[in-house]
Every structure is written in structure tokens, then in C-alpha cells.
N, C-alpha and C positions, 0 to 999 in steps of 0.2 A: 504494500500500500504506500502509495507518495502522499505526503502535505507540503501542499504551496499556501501559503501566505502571500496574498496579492492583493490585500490592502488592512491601512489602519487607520480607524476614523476616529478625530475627536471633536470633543464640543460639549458633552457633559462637564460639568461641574463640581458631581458625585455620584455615586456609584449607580451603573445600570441592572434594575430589577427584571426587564423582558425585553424579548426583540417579539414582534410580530409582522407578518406580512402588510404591504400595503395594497394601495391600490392598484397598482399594475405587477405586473411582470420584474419588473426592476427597481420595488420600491422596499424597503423593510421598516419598520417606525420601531422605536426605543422609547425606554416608558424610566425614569431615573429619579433617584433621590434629589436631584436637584430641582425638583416639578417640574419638567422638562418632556413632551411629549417631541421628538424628532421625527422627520423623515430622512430616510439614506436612497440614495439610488446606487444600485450596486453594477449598475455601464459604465458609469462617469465616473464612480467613486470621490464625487467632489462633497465639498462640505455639507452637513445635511442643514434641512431644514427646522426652524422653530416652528411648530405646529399649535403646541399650547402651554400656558405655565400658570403653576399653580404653587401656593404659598408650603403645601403639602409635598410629602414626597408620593409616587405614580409609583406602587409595588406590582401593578398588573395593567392588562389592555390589551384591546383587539381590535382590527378593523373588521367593518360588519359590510359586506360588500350589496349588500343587495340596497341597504338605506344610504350608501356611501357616507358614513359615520365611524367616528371613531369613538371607543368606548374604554375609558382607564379608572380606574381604582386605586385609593388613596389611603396613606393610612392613618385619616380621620374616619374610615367610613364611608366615604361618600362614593357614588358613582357618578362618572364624566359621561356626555355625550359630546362627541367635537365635530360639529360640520365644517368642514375646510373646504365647500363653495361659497358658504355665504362672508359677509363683513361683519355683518351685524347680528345680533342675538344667535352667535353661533356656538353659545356654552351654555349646556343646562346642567346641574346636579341635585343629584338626591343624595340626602343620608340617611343609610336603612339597617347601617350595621355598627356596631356601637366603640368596635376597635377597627384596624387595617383591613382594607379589599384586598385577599392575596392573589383571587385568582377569579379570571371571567373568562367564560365558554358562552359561543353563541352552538344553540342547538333549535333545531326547526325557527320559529317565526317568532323565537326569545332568545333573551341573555340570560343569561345565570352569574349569577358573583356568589364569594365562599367569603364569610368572615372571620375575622379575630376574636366573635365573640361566640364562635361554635354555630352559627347560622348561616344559612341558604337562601340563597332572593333571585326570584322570578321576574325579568323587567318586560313589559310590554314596549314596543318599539317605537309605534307610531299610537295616539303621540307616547314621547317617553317616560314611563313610569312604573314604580314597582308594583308589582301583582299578588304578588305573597313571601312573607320571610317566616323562617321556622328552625328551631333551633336541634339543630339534628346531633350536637355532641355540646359537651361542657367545656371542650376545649378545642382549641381554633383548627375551623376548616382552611388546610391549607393549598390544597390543589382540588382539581374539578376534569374530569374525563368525560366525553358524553358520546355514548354509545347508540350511535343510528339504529345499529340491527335491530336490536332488542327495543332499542324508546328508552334507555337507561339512565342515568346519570350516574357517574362514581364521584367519592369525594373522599380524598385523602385529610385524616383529623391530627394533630397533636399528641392525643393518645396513641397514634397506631395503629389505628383500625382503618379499615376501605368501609364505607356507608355506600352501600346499592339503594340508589332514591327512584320513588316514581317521581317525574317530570313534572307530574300535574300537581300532584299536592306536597310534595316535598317528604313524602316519609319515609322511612328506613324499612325497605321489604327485605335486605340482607345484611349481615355484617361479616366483616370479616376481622376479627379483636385479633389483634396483636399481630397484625401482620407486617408489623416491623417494630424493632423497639423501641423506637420512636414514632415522630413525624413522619409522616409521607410525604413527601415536597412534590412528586411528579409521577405521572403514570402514564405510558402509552400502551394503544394497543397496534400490536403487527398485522400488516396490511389483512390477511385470512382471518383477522379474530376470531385464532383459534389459540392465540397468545398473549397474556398482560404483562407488563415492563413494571413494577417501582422500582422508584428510588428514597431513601430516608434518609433522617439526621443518624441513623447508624450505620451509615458511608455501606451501607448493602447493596446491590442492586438483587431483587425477587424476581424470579420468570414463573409466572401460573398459568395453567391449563384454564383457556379460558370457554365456556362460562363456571365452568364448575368450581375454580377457585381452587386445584388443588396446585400443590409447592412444586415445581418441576426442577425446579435450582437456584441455588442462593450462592452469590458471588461477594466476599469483602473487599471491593470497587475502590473506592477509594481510601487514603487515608482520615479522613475527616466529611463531613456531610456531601452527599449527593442532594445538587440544588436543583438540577433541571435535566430535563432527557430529551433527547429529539431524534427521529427515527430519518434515517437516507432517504431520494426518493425512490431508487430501487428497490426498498424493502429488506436488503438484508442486512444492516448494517444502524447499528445505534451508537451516538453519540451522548455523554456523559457527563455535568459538568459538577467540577468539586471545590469545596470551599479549599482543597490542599493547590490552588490555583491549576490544575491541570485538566483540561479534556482529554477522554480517554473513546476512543474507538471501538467498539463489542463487534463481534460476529452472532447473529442471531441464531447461526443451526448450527452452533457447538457450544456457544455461551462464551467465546475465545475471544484474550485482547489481542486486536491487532495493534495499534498504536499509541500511544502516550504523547499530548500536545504541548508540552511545557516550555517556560522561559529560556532556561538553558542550551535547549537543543532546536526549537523552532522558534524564540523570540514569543513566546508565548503571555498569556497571562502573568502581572505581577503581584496581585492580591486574588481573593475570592474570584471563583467564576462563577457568575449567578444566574446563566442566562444560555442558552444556547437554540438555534433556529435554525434547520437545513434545511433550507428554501426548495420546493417541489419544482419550478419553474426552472432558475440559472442553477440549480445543482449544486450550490456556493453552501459550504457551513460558514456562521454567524456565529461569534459567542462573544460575551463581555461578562463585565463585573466590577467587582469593588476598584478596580484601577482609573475607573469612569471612562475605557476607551474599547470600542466595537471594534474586532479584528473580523478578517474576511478569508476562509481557506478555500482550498481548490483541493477535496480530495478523489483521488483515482486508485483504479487497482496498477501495481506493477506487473509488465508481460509477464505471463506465467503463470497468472495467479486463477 
């Protein structure tokens, strides 16, 4: 496997909590402690754009392509809506959660946000407002998965558990306790979902039989917390990001490291990496972090492989 590094952008202030997709093909927006929403175009790799700013720091967000809005989470609580057509009244927010928005999933013709205060909020889009919040653990929802196939929602908690929610009314049809020692920061599912991804604050990454939820293998991944996961667009290949500042490279049909992305050897990351995005479109991985600056790789297989 080769890593190229072919670009590094700054313009935060402090530290980046998510990359998400933008509007086109070439766009990716950064959500930062600095209240700082960005856009990057990753053709030009020229400086990004200030989108929006808020007195709060942006822990989550997503572009919602069908309203052309953007939607970021703060950690007062509140949730953003940002039109970047209009001039004017192009910021609305709600506050519906009583600590940090860590994580927002758009799933059919809704948003969903996860709180700090152990609750789940349903936002209707047009116009924008919440539909229901309900307190699905005691302690903070920190990641949010939403499962098409099934109509699902997963929600990774502070305690450890995955919470399988219905959609519609927010309630716990499954649990799954103690499925990490910690937090759950991030879950993906591989392309067949017939496989789930965590990662936690006990630097594990988890592979489960999915739906059934049984343990298929458990990998000690990092040396310190797994913050974020992002899956290739080919499918076999996941990407891993650790508070030990390095992204790490998995092979999904052996559970194998292929690669280690650190400072030393590819100018990587110099603090926490909190954030990682492998754009489906330009094939590019995204990742940043506490160093407040968005790096850009080019990963390939080497011949032979």
C-alpha cells in the first residue's frame, strides 16, 4: 500500500472535530473548536472557505444535500442550520440538548443529533425544527449510525453500550451493554451489512456479525482512544483515527494492519487525530485534529498486491 500526502490545509484556529462532505464532488467542510464551519475544495487545494462562526465550538455536522443546508452541533446544545445561498436570515438554531451535539446523521427526510446529556433528537427539515428528544442512556450519546436496510438507528453511549433505536419514536428495541469498555466514538457499517466497525475510548476497534451482534474480533488498534472510523470507497479497507496522533489503515477480510500514518515517517499528524473522511467521489482520505490543520492522502495499492 502507498500514502501520498498531497496537500495540507490551514485556517482553523483550534482543533478540528469532523470533516464532512460538501456540496459537490470537490468540496469537504470542517466543523472546529474554533466555531469555525469551513469549506475545502480538494482540485485546487486552495485556502478554504469561512462558511459560518459561532461563539461555541462545532463538535459535529453534515451537509444535507437534498435542502442544500448545512447542519453542525455545538457544544452548548444547540443545533445549526446554515444556508450558504442566501445573505440574509441564513442561520437558525435550536437548543434541545442540555450539554455538547457530538454527532448528527441525516436518515430519510430527518436529522438526528446524539447529546451530552444521554439524549436523541429528531429534527424536521422544512421548516427546521425538533420533533422529539428522548433520553435513551444516563450518559452521553456519543456517535449515531443509521441503518437504511433495517429503518434503524445505532447510537454509541459513554457507558459502552450500542442502543438499536426505532426512528420514529426514539426507543431502545436492542442493547448491546458493554460493548466496549468505554465510549463508543464511531461505528461503521461495510458496504454488505453483513459487518459493524466500533471504535472506543479503549483504543479497541470491535468487528460484529451484523445484525445479530455477535463479537467476530476484537483488535487493540491503537495506543490511546479510537476517535473516528471511515471506511474506503472500494469497500475493503478502513481507516482509523487515534488520539496517539496516528491513522492506521485495517484490511477488512483479515482484520490486518496494512499501514501506520504518523509524523515521523509521513509528516503526519502532531497532536490528537479526531476526524477522518475518505471521500467516495476523488478517492482522497481527509483526516485532522487537535493540531487544527486538515491533511489530504492519496492512498493506492502497490503492484502486486
Amino acid at each position: 500500500m502507498k500514502v501520498e500526502k498531497v496537500g495540507e490545509l490551514n485556517g482553523h484556529k483550534g482543533s478540528i472535530y469532523k470533516i464532512a462532505k460538501g456540496k459537490n464532488k470537490d468540496l469537504i467542510l470542517t466543523f472546529g473548536g474554533d466555531g469555525q464551519v469551513v469549506e475545502w475544495n480538494l482540485e485546487t487545494m486552495e485556502n478554504g472557505i469561512l462558511r459560518a462562526k459561532s461563539e461555541y465550538k462545532f463538535f459535529s455536522g453534515l451537509y444535507h444535500r437534498d435542502s442544500d443546508a448545512c447542519f453542525a452541533g455545538d457544544m452548548n446544545g444547540s443545533v445549526y442550520r446554515l444556508l450558504f445561498q442566501q445573505k440574509e436570515n441564513n442561520i437558525s438554531a435550536w437548543k434541545t440538548h442540555l450539554k455538547g451535539v457530538f454527532d448528527l446523521v441525516e436518515a430519510n427526510d430527518f436529522i438526528f443529533s446524539s447529546g451530552g446529556d444521554g439524549t436523541v433528537t429528531r429534527w424536521a427539515l422544512d421548516p427546521f425544527r425538533p420533533l422529539e428528544t428522548r433520553e435513551v442512556s444516563p450518559e452521553r450519546m456519543r456517535s449515531l449510525l443509521w441503518d437504511e436496510n433495517r429503518g434503524l438507528m445505532l447510537a454509541g453511549s459513554t457507558d459502552g453500550g450500542i442502543y438499536i433505536l426505532d426512528p420514529h419514536t426514539l426507543r431502545t428495541v436492542d442493547l448491546i451493554s458493554n460493548a466496549h469498555d468505554s465510549t463508543v466514538f464511531s461505528m461503521k457499517l461495510v458496504p454488505d451489512n453483513k459487518l459493524l466497525v466500533s471504535g472506543g475510548r479503549d483504543a479497541f476497534l470491535n468487528f460484529w456479525t451484523y445484525p445479530d451482534m455477535e463479537l467476530a474480533h476484537r483488535i487493540p488498534a491503537h495506543l490511546f482512544t479510537i476517535n473516528d472510523l471511515a471506511l474506503s470507497p472500494c469497500g475493503r479497507w478502513l481507516a482509523s483515527a487515534g488520539r496517539d496522533k496516528e491513522v492506521r489503515i485495517w484490511d477488512l477480510s483479515n482484520y490486518q494492519l496494512l499501514k501506520v500514518i504518523d509524523r515521523l515517517k509521513y509528516k503526519g499528524h502532531s497532536h490528537s487525530v479526531n476526524a477522518v473522511h475518505w471521500d467516495l467521489e476523488t478517492g482522497l482520505l481527509c483526516t485532522a485534529g487537535d493540531d487544527n490543520a486538515l491533511k489530504i492522502w492519496r492512498i493506492t495499492e502497490d503492484k502486486g498486491e
